[in-house]
C-alpha positions as CSV (number, residue, x, y, z in Angstrom):
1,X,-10.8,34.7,22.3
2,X,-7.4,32.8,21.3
3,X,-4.3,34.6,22.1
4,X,-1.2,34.6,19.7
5,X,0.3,32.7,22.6
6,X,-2.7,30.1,22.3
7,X,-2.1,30.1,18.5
8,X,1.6,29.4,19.1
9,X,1.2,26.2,21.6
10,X,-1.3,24.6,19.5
11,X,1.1,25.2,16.7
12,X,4.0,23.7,18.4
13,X,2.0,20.8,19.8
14,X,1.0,20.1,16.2
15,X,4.5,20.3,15.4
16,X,5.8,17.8,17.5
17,X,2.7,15.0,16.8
18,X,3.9,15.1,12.9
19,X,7.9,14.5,14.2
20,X,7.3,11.7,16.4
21,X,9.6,8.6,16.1
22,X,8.7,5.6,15.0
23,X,10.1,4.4,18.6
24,X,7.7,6.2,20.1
25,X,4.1,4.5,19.0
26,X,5.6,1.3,21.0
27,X,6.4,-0.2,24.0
28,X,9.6,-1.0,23.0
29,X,11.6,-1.5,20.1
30,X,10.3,-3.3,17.2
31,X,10.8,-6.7,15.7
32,X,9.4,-7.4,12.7
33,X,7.4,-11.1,12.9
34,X,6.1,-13.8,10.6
35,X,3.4,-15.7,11.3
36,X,4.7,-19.1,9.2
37,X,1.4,-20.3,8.4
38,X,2.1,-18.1,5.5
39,X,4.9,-20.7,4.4
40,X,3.3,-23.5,5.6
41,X,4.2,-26.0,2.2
42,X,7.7,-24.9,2.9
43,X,7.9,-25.9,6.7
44,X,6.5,-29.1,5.5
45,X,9.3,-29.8,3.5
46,X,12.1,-28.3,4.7
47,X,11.2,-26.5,7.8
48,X,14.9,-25.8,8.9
49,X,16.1,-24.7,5.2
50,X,12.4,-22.5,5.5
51,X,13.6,-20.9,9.1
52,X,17.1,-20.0,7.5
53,X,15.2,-18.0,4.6
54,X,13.0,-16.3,6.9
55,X,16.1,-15.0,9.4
56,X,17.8,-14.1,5.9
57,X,15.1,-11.8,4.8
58,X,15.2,-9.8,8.0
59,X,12.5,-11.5,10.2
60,X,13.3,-11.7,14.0
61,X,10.6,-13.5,15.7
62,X,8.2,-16.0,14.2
63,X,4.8,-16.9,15.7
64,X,4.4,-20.9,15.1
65,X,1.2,-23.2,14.0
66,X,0.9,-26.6,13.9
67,X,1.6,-28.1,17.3
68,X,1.2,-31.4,17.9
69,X,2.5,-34.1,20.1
70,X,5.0,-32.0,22.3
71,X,6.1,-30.8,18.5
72,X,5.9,-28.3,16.1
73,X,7.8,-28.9,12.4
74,X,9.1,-32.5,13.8
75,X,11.0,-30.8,16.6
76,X,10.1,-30.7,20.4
77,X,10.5,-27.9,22.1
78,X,14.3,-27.7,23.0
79,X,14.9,-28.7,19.7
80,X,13.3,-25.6,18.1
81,X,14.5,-23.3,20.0
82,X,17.3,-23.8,19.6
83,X,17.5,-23.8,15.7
84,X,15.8,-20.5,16.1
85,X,18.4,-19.2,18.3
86,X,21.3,-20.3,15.9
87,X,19.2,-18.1,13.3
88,X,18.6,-15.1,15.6
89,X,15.1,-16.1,15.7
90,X,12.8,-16.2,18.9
91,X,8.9,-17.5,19.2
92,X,7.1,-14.9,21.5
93,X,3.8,-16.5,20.3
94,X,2.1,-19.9,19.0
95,X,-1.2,-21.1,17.5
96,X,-2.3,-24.2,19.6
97,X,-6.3,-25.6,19.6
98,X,-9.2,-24.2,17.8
99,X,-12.4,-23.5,19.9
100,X,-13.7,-26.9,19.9
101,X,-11.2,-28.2,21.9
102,X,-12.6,-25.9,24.7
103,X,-15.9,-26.3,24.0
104,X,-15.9,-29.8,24.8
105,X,-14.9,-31.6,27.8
106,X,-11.5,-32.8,29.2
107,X,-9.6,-29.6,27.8
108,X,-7.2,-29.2,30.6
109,X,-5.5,-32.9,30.2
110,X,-4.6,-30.8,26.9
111,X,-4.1,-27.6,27.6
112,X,-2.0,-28.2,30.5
113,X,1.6,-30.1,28.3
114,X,0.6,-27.4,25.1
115,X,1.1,-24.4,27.8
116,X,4.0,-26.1,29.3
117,X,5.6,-26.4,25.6
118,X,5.0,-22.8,25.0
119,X,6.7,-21.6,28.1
120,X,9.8,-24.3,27.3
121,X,10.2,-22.5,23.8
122,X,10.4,-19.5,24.9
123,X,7.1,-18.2,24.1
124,X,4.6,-15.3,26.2
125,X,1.7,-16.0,24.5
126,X,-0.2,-18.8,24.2
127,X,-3.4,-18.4,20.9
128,X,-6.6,-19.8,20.3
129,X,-6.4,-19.5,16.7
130,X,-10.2,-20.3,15.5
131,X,-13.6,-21.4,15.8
132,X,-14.7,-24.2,13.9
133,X,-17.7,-23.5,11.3
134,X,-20.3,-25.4,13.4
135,X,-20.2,-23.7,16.0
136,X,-20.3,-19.8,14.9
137,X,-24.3,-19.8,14.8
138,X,-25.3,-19.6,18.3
139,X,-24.0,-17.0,20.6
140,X,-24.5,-19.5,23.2
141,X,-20.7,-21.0,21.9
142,X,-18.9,-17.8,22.5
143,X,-20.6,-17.1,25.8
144,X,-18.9,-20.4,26.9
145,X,-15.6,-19.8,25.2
146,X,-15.1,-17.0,26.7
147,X,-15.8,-18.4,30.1
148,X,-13.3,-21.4,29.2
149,X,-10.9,-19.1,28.1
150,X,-11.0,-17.2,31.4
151,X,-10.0,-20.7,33.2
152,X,-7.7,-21.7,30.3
153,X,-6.2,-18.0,31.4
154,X,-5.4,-19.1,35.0
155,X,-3.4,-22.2,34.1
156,X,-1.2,-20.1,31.5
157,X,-0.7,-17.0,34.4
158,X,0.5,-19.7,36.5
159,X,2.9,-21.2,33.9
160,X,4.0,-17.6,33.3
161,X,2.9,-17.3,29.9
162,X,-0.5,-15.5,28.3
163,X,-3.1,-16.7,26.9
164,X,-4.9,-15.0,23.0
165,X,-7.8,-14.9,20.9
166,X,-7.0,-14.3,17.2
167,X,-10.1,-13.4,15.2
168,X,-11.6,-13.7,11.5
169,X,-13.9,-12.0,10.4
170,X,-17.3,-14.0,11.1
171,X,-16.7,-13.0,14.8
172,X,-18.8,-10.1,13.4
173,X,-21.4,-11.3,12.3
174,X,-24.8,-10.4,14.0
175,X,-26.0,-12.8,16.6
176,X,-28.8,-12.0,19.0
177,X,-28.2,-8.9,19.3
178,X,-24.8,-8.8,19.5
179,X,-21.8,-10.5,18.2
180,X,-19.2,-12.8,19.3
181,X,-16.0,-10.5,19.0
182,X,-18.2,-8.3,21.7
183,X,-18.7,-11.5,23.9
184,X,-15.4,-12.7,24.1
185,X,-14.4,-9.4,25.0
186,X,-17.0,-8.3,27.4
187,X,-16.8,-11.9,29.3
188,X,-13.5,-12.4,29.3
189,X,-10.9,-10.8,32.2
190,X,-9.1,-8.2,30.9
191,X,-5.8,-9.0,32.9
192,X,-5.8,-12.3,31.8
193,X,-7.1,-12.5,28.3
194,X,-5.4,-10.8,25.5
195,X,-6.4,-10.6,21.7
196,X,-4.6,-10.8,18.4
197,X,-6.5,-8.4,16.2
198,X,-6.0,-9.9,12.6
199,X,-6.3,-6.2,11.1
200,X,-7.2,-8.0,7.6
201,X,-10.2,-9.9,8.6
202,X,-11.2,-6.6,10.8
203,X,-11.4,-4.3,8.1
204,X,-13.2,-7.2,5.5
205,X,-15.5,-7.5,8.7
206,X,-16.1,-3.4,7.7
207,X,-15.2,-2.4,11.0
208,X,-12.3,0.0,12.1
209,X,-9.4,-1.7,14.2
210,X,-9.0,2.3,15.5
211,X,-12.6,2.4,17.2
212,X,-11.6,-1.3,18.7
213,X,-8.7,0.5,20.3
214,X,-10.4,2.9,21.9
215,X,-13.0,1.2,23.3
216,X,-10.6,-1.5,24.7
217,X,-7.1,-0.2,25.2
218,X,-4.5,-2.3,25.9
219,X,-6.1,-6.0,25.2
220,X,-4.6,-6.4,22.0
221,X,-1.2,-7.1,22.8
222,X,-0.5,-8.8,19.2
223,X,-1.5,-8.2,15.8
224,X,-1.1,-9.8,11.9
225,X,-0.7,-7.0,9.4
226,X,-1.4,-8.7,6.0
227,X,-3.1,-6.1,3.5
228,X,-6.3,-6.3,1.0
229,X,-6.3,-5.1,-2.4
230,X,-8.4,-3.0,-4.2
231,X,-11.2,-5.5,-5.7
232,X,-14.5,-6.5,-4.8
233,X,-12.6,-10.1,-3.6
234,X,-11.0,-8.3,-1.0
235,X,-8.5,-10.8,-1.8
236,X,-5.0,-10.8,0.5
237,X,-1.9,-9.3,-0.4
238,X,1.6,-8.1,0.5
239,X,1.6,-5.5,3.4
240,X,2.0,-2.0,1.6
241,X,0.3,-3.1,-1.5
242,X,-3.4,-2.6,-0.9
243,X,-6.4,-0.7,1.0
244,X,-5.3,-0.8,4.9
245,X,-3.8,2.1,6.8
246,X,-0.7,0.7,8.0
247,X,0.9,4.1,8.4
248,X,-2.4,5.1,10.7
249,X,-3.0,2.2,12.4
250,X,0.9,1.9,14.0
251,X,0.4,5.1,15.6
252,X,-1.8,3.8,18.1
253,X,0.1,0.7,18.6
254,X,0.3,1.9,22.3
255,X,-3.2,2.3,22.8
256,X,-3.9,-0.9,21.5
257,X,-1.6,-2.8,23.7
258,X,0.7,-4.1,21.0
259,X,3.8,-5.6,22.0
260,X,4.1,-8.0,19.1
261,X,2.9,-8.1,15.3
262,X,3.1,-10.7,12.5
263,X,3.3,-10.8,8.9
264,X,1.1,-13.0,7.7
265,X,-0.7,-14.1,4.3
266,X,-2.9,-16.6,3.6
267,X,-2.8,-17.1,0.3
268,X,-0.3,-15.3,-2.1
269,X,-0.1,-15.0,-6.0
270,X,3.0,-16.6,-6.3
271,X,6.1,-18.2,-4.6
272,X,5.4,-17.2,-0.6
273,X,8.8,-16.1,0.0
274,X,8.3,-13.4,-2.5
275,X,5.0,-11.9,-0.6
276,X,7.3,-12.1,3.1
277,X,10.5,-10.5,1.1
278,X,8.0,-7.8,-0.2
279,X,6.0,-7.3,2.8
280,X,9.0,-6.2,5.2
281,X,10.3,-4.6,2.7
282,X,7.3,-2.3,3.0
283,X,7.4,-2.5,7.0
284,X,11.6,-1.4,7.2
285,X,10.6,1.7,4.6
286,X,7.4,2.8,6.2
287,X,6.7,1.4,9.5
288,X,9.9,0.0,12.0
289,X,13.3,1.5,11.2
């Protein structure tokens, strides 16, 4: 039978769980990131005048798209670095080649300068940022990404950077008996694969980034937090403003492995810079103080 002294520990275990600091559900203090896809008209036209708005708003690190060539925005990699450092700005993490590039041959005389432009920007991670449409339909494509990504792996570890798999939601979908969000993460090496759980595309999926978490602690060492509203669209919108857990979901940051997270939109109702301005708004209230 419980004891009053039972009662008491419980109580004051409770107690402590509702009081813990925000510090605490990380690995280390929090900056708040934008994953500029979300203002991608803007960085077409004015990608330095974009970068000033996005420091001015509060952002600290930005996770890039678009390379090309050595560049990303019309700017190699010395060059944009160092406009992000005269903003306060870093990179930790980039968007390079969608799947096909790995699915087919002669990937390395690619991968090889994209991973050595990563590392010269300053950035840890290195992402595969999609699959291509034609390929989604036969499990057969993820079993070999996944072993790609394993070698693609190797050639980032020995560059010093990481290497990421950032997910939509058609990862999900049933495919002989399993899926290809299981295969990539079953057949890929846990120390040298990492994922960025897209906690949108997850929950339109209908599954719970939680369960993902606790099945596979530690391999998602990034994230983008956008939010879904309330309609049968499911359509995106500013973080705070719809459906998804935020609140819940940060306090097993640790568990997940999360050492950076991005803002991120797709498509927003208006001018962009209003959803990013509203979205960390939420974030500084709610989430990272």
């Amino acid at each position: 039978m419980p004891t009053r002294r039972d009662f008491l520990r419980q109580s004051s275990l409770l107690t402590a769980s509702l009081i813990i600091s925000k510090e605490d559900w990380f690995f280390e203090p929090q900056k708040i990131g934008l994953q500029l896809y979300t203002l991608r008209n803007e960085m077409g036209k004015d990608a330095k005048g974009t970068l000033a708005k996005v420091a001015a708003q509060g952002y600290k690190t930005v996770e890039t798209f678009g390379y090309g060539n050595g560049k990303w925005f019309g700017m190699n990699a010395a060059e944009l670095r160092a406009e992000l450092k005269s903003l306060g700005l870093t990179t930790p993490s980039g968007h390079t080649f969608p799947a096909s590039v790995f699915l087919g041959s002669g990937w390395e005389e690619k991968w090889k300068p994209a991973v050595a432009d990563a590392k010269a920007v300053g950035q840890e991670f290195i992402v595969v940022p999609w699959m291509e449409e034609q390929f989604r339909t036969d499990i057969n494509n993820f079993k070999k990404l996944a072993a790609v990504l394993n070698k693609a792996a190797e050639i980032c570890k020995q560059a010093g950077i990481k290497l990421a798999y950032h997910n939509h939601d058609f990862e999900f979908a049933p495919l002989a008996g399993t899926n290809g969000f299981d295969v990539l993460l079953k057949d890929t090496d846990p120390k040298l694969v990492f994922f960025e759980m897209d906690i949108y595309w997850v929950s339109k999926a209908g599954k719970d980034p939680l369960s993902f978490f606790s099945k596979y602690p530690g391999r998602f060492a990034m994230w983008h937090v956008k939010d879904m509203d309330n309609t049968p669209q499911k359509n995106f919108t500013e973080v705070g403003s719809g459906v998804i857990d935020f609140k819940k979901i940060f306090t097993h940051a640790k568990q997940s492995g999360m050492k950076y997270f991005f803002v991120e939109q797709d498509q927003c109702p208006g001018a962009p810079l209003d959803s990013t301005a509203k979205s960390i708004a939420y974030l500084k209230k709610n989430i990272v103080k």
